[in-house]
C-alpha positions in Angstrom: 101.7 -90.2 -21.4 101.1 -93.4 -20.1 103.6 -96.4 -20.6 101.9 -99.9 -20.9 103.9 -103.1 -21.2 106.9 -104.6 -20.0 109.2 -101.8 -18.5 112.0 -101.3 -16.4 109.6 -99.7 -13.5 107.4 -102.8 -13.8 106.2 -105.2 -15.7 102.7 -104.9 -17.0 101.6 -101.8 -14.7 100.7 -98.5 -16.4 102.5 -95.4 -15.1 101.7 -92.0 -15.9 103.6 -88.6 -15.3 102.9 -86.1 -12.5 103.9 -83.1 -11.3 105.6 -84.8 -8.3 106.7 -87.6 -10.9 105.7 -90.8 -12.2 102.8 -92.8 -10.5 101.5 -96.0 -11.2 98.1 -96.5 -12.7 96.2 -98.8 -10.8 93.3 -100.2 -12.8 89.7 -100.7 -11.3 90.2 -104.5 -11.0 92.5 -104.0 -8.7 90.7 -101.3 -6.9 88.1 -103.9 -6.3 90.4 -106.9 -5.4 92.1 -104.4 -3.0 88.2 -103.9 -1.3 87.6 -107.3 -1.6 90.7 -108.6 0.6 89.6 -105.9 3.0 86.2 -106.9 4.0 87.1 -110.7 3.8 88.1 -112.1 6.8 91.0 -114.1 7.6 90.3 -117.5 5.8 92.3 -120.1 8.2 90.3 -123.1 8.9 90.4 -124.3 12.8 89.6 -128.5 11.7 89.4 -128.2 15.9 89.3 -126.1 18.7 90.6 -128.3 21.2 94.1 -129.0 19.5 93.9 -125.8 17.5 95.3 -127.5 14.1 95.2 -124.3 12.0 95.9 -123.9 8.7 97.1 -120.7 7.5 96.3 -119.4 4.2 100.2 -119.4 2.8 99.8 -123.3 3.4 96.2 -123.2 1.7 98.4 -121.3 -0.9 101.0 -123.4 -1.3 98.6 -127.1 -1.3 96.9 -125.0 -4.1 99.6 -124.6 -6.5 100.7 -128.2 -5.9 97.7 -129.4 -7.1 97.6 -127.5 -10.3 101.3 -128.0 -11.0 100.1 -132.0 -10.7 97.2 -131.8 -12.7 99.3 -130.0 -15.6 102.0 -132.7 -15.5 99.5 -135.3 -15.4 97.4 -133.8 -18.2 99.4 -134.3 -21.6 96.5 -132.5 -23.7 97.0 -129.2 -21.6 96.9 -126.2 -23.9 97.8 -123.0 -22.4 95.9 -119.8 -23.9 96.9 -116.4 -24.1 94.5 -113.3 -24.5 97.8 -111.1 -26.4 97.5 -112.1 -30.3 100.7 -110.3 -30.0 104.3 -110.6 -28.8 107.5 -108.1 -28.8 110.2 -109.4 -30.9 113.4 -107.7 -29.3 116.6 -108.7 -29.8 118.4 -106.7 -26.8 117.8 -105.9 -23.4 117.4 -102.3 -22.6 116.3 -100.4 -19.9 112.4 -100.5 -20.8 112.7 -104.2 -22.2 114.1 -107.0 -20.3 115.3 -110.8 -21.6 114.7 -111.7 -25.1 112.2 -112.5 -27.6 112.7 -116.9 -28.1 110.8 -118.9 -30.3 108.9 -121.1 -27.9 107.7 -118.2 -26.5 106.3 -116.5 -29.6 104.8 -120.0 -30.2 102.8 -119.6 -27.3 101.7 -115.8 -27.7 100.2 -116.2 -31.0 96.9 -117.8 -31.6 97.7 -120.7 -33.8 94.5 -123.0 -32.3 91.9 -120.4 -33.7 94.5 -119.3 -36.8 94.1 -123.1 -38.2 90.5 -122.9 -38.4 90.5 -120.1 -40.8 91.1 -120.9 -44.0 93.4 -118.2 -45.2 95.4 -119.0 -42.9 95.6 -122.6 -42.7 98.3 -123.3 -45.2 100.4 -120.8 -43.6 100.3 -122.2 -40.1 101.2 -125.7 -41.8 104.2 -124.3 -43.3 105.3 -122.7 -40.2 105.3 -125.6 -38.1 106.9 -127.8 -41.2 109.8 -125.4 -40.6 110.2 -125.5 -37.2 109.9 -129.2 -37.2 112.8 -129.5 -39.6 114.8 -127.3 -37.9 113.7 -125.2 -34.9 112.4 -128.3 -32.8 115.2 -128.5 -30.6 114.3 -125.1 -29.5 111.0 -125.0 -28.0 110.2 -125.2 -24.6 108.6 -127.8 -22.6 105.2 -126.0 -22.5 105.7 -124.7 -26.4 106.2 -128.3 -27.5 103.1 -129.5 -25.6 101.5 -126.9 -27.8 103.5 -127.7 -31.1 101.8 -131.2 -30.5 98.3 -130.5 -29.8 97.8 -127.7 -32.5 99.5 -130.9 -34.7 97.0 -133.0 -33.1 93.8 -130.5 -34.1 95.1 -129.9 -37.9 95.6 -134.0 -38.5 91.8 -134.1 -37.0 90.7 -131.1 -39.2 92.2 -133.2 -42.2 90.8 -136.1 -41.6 86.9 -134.4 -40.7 87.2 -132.5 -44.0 89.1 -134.6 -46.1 91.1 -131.2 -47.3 94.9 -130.7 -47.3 95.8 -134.3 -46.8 99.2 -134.0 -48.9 100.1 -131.0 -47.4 99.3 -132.6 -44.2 101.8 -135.5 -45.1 104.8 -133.3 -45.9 104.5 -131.9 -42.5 104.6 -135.2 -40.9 107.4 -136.7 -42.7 109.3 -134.0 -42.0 108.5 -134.3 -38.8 109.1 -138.3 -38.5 112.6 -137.7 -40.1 113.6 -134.9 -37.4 112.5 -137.2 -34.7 114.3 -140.2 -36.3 116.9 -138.1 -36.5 116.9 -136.6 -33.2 116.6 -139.9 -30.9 119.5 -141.7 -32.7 121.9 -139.0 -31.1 120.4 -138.4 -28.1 123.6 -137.6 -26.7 124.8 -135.1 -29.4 121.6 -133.5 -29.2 120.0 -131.3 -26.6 116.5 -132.8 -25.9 114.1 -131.2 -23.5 112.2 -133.2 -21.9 112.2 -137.2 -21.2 113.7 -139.6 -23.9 110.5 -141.5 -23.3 108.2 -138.9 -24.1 109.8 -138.3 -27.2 109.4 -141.8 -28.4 105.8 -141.7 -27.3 105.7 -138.6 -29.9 107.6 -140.3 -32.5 104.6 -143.1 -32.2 102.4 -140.4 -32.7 103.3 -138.7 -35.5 103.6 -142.4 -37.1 99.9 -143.3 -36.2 98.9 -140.3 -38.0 100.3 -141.0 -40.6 98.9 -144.2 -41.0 95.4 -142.7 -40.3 96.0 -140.1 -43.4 97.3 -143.1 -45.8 94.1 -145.1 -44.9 91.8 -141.9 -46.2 89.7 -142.5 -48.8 87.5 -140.0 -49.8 83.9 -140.9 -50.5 81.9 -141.1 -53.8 79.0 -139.2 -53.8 76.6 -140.6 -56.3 74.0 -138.6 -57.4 71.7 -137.1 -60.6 73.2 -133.5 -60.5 75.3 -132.1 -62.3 78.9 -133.3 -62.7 82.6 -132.2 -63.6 82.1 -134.3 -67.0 79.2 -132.1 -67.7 81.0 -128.7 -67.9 82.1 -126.9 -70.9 85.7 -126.7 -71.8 86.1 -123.7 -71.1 85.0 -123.7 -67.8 87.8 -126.8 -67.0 90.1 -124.7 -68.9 89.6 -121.7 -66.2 89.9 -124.4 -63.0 93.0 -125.8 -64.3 94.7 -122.0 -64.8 93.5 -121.5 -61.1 95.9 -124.2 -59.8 99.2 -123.2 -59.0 100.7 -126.9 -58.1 101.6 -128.9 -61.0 100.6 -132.3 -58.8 97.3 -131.2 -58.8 97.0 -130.3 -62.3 98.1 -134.3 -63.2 95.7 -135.5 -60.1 92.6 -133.8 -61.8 94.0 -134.6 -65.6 93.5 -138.4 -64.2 89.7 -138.1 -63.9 88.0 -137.6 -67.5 89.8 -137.6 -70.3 88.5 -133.8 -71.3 90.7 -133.1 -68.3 93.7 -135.5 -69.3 93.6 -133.4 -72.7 93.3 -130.0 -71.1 95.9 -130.7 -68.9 98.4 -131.5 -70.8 98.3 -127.8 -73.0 101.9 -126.3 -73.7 100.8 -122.7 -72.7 98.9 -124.2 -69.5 102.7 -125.6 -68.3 104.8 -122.2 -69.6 101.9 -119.8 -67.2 103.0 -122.0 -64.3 106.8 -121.6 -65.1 106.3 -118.1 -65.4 104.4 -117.8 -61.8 106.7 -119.7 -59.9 110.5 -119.1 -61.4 111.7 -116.1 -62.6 112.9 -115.7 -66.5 116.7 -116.7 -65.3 115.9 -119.6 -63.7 113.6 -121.4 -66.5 116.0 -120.7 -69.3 118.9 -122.5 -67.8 116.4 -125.6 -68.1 114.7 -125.6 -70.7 114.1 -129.2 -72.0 113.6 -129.5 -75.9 111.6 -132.1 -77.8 112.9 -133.9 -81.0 111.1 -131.5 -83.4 112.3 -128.6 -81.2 109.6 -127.4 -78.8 109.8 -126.7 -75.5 108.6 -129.1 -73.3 107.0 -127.2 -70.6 105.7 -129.9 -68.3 109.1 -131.9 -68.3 110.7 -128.0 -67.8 108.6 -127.2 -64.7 109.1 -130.8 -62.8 113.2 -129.9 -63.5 112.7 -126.7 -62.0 111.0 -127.6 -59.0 113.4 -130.4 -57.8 116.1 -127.3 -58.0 113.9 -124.1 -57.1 111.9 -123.8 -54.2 108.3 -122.4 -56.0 106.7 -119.5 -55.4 105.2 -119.0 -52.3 101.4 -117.0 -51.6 99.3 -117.2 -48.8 96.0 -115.7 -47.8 96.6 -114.0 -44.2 100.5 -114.2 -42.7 101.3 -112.7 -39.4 102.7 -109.1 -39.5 105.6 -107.1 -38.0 105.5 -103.4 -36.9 109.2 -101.9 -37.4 108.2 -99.3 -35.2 106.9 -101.2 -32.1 109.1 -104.2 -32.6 105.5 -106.4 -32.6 104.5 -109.7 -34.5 101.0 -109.9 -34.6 97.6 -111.5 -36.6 96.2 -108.6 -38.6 
């Protein structure tokens, strides 16, 4: 039975179980690394022979990594990229499991970068990182807010390329703004990592873009085809029923006045209090007319200021109870 993963024998290295005891797996990559360090020669370079100036390959090593750490700090769009879609989410150290599972780190396991470009699970990634901005900020890492940023960066680039999402886009980044407002006033009550400088450089950021999605206009495609004016009612009817935020059912009642009439319909409002608040919740606020009706519209504006509404996405991440793994499906 072979153990792969983080263990206490090693971490990463695959063991299996003899009869003289447990051996570790070594995989053919490393068989051939192993040959190839055999039949290469020692690579110190003699610059010359006469005042043998040789450098030895721990010096190569070490000028090596210098470089790269340097080019990493100097690069600020650096995104580092894991093959795992998949992290262990442990809460104690045992014997086979070492340190703990922290959210900066899970940030930069899973694959948000590719996750944001599918469309099921676009709003979801959105809503993740509104949540960590308005409270988990604090608690990423150097290398996992480098991250936060750029995947930030790529969805405020998506929005404005498609022209889709843009108020979803600008909860996000007031959120964000206020956090950060927040956050350098009391820079000495709060633990910042990283350079007070950087973060005001971020704080610029996030205020450009927002200024970029407030300038957005989408464009008017004129044309001889067929438009939403020329659909039956019935057929508006359906798309209206299909929206479950009550913004967007005013937005679209604002273009025709078919629309403006469809979208004002009692039973329209009391299916979107029934989908997002349960029975208890809506009869507490109900809000009556003169003659005595329920105003549904009025009832589900109330509700929302003191409910959070229903939630639903496409694709979320998943967690096995039995391997103690979050993961994309």
């Amino acid at each position: 039975m072979p153990f792969l993963g983080q263990d206490w024998r090693s971490p990463g290295w695959s063991w299996i179980k003899t009869e003289d005891g447990w051996k570790r797996c070594e995989s053919r990559s490393q068989e051939l690394e192993k040959e190839s360090n055999q039949r290469n020669p020692d690579h110190s370079i003699i610059l010359n022979n006469e005042d043998e100036e040789v450098f030895s390959n721990e010096e190569h090593g070490y000028a090596s990594k210098k470089r790269k750490k340097g080019h990493f700090r100097n690069d600020t769009n650096t995104q580092y990229f894991y093959r795992e879609k998949w992290i262990y989410v442990h809460k104690e150290s045992t014997r086979e499991r070492h340190g703990y599972c922290t959210l900066g780190e899970a940030f930069n396991r899973l694959d948000f970068s590719s996750a944001i470009q599918d469309v099921r699970r676009f709003n979801y990634v959105v809503k993740l990182l509104q949540l960590i901005a308005k409270s988990q900020l604090t608690s990423l890492s150097g290398v996992a807010q480098k991250n936060y940023f750029n995947i930030l960066d790529k969805i405020v680039q998506k929005v404005l390329h498609d022209q889709q999402n843009p108020r979803l886009i600008k909860g996000l980044l007031q959120d964000l703004g206020s956090t950060l407002c927040v956050l350098l006033r009391g820079v000495g009550k709060s633990v910042l990592v990283g350079n007070i400088d950087v973060w005001v450089c971020r704080l610029e950021t996030v205020l450009a873009w927002q200024k970029q999605l407030q300038n957005l206009q989408m464009p008017q495609q004129v044309g001889h085809g067929l438009t939403l004016s020329d659909l039956p009612l019935h057929t508006l009817n359906s798309i209206l029923y299909r929206l479950s935020d009550g913004s967007d059912i005013v937005t679209l009642g604002q273009v025709t006045p078919a629309l403006r009439m469809l979208s004002e319909d009692r039973r329209l409002w009391k299916a979107l209090c029934q989908y997002h608040f349960a029975e208890k919740q809506f009869c507490r606020h109900l809000i009556l007319s003169e003659s005595g009706h329920i105003e549904w519209k009025r009832t589900y504006f109330a509700l929302q200021k003191c409910y959070p509404p229903r939630e639903q996405y496409g694709d979320t991440l998943h967690f096995c109870r039995h391997c103690s793994i979050l993961f994309w499906k």
